[in-house]
C-alpha positions as CSV (number, residue, x, y, z in Angstrom):
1,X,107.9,86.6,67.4
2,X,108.0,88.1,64.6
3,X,105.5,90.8,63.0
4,X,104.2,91.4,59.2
5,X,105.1,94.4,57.3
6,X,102.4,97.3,59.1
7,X,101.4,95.1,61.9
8,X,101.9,96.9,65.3
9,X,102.8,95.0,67.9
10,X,101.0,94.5,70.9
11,X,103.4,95.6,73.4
12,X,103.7,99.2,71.9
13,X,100.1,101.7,70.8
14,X,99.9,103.1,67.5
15,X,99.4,107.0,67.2
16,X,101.2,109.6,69.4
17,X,104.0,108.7,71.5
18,X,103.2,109.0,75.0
19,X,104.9,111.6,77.2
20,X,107.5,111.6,79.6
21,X,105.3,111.1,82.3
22,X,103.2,108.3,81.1
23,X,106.5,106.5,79.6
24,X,107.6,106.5,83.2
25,X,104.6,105.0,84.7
26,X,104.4,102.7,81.8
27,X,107.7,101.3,82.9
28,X,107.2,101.7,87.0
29,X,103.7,99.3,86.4
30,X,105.5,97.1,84.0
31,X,108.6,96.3,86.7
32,X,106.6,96.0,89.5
33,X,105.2,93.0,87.7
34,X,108.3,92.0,87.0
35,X,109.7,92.0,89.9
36,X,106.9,90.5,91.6
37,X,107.2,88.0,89.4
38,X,111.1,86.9,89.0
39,X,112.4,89.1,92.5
40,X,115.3,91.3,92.2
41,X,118.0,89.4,91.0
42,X,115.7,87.5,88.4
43,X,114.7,90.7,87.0
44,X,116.7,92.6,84.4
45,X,116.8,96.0,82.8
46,X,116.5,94.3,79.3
47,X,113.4,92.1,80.3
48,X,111.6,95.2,81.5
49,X,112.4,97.2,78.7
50,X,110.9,94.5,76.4
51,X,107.7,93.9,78.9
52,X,107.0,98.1,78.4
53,X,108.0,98.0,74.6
54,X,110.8,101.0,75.3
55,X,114.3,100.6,74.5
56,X,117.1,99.9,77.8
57,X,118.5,103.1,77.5
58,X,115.2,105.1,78.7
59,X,115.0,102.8,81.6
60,X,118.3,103.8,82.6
61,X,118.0,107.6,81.7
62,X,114.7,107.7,84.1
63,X,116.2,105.5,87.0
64,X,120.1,105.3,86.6
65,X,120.0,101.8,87.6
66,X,118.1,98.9,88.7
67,X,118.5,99.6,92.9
68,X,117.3,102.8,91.7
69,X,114.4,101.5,89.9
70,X,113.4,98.7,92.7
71,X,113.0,101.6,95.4
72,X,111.2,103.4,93.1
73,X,108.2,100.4,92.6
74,X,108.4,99.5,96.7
75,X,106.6,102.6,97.3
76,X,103.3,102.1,99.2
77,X,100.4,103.9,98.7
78,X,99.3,105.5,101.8
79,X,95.8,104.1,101.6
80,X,97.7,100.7,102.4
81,X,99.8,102.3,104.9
82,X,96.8,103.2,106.9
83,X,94.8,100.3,106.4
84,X,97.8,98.3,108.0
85,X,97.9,100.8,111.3
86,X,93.8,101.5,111.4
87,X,94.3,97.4,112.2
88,X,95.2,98.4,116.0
89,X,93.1,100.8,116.2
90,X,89.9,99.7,118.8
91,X,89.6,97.0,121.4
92,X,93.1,94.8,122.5
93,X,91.0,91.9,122.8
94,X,90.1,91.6,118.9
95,X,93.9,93.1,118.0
96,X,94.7,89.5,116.1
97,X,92.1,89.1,113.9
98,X,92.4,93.0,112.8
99,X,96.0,92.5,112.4
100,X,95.3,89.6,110.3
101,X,92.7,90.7,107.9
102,X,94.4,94.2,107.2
103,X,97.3,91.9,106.5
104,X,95.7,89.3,104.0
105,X,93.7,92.6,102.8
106,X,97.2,94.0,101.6
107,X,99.0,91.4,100.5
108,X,95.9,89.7,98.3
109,X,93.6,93.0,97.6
110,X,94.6,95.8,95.2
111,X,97.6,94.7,93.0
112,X,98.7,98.1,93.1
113,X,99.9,97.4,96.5
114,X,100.0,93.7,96.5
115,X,102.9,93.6,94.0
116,X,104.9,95.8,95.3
117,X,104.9,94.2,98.3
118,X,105.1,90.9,96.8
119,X,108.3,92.0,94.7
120,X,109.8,93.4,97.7
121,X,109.4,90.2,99.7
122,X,110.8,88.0,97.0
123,X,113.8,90.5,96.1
124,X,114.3,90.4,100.2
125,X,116.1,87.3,99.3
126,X,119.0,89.0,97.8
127,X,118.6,92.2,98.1
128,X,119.6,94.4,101.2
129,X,117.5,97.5,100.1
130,X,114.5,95.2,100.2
131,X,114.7,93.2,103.5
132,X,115.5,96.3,104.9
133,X,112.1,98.2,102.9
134,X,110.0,95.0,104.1
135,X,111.4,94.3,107.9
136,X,110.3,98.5,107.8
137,X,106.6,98.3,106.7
138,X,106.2,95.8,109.0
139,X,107.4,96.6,112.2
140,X,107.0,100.3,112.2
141,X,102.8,99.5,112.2
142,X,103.5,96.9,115.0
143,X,105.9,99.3,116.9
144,X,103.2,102.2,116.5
145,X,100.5,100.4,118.8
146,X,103.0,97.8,121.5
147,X,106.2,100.8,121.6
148,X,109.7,100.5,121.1
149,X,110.5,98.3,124.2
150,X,108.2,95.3,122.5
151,X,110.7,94.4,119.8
152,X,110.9,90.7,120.7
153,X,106.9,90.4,120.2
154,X,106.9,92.7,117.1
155,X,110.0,91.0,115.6
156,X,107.9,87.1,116.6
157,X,104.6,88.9,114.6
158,X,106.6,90.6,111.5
159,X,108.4,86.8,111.1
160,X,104.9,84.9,111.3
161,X,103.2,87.4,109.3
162,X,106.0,87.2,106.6
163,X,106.6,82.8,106.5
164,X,102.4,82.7,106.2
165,X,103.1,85.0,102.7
166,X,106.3,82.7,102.1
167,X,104.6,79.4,102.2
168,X,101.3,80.9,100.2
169,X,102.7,82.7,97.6
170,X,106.3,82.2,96.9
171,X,106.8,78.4,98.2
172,X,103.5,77.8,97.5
173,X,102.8,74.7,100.3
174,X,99.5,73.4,98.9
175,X,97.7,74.2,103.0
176,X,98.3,77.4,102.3
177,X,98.2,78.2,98.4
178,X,94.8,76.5,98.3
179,X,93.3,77.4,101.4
180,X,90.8,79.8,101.5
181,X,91.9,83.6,103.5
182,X,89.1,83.5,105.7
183,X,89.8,79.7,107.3
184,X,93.3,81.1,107.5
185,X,92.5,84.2,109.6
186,X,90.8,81.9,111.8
187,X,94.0,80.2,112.9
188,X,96.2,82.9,112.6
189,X,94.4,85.3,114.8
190,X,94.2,83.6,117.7
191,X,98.7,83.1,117.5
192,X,98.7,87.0,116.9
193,X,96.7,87.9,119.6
194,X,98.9,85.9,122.3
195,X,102.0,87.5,120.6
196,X,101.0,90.9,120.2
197,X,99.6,91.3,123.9
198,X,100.2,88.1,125.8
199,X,97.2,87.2,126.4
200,X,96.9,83.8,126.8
201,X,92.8,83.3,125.8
């Protein structure tokens, strides 16, 4: 759309350009959106540039190229990181329902961690560097409490944790998308807790 004579538009701030450092964050915030949003094929260097309000050219003179700039967004903040692994911390018998509240906790709390991880699981779908970021986060937490010889029952865990995210926020199957986190805990837990120890009660 087009602006009047003097008008400013909204996507840019009148007054001093911002510095290097806050043009790079301005564009690292505006494609994690993005690419939470469209995935990693869907997204484009132009479509960013336009989000932020900065020409193409700086995208690619800060990141080289969009692979460059997707590994760049996926990074987690450690605060997530350690909310994810404090989740086995304390009694086996409660490891499910830890595991699965840490999990919705991530994945629906802080959007600065949310959309990364949401645009890491949708780019997944086409993009190597992704699945191989996601299938990472998640099994290195699970492989930190049950040990490397477990793979079978963190691979089961990482693919149920992953299809719940899938159906609720991509796919959007109306049981999930509409259903409250806390009912869904309640039936998730219980599956985690036989998978990640066996126990059968």
């Amino acid at each position: 759309m087009s602006t009047d004579a003097g008008e400013v538009s909204p996507l840019r701030r009148p007054g001093r350009r911002p510095g290097p450092n806050q043009t790079r964050q301005l564009i690292l915030d505006t494609a994690r959106i993005r690419f939470a949003e469209d995935g990693f094929k869907g997204t484009t260097i132009r479509r960013i540039a336009t989000d932020a309000g900065v020409d193409p050219s700086l995208i690619m003179q800060f990141f080289g190229t969009k692979d460059t700039l997707f590994g760049e967004v996926m990074s987690i903040s450690p605060k997530a990181l350690s909310q994810f692994a404090e989740a086995f911390e304390g009694p086996r018998e409660a490891i499910g329902e830890r595991v699965a509240r840490a999990f919705f906790a991530i994945w629906e709390g802080d959007p600065q961690d949310s959309e990364p991880l949401l645009a890491m699981l949708r780019g997944a779908i086409g993009n190597e560097r992704a699945t191989a970021q996601l299938g990472a986060f998640l099994q290195a937490r699970l492989k930190h409490t049950l040990g490397p010889d477990q793979a079978v029952r963190v691979g089961i865990a990482s693919a149920m944790l992953v299809g719940i995210v899938v159906g609720r926020r991509i796919v959007q199957i109306p049981a999930l998308a509409k259903q409250d986190a806390e009912t869904l805990i309640a039936v998730i837990a219980p599956a985690l807790q036989v998978v990640l120890t066996g126990d059968d009660r």
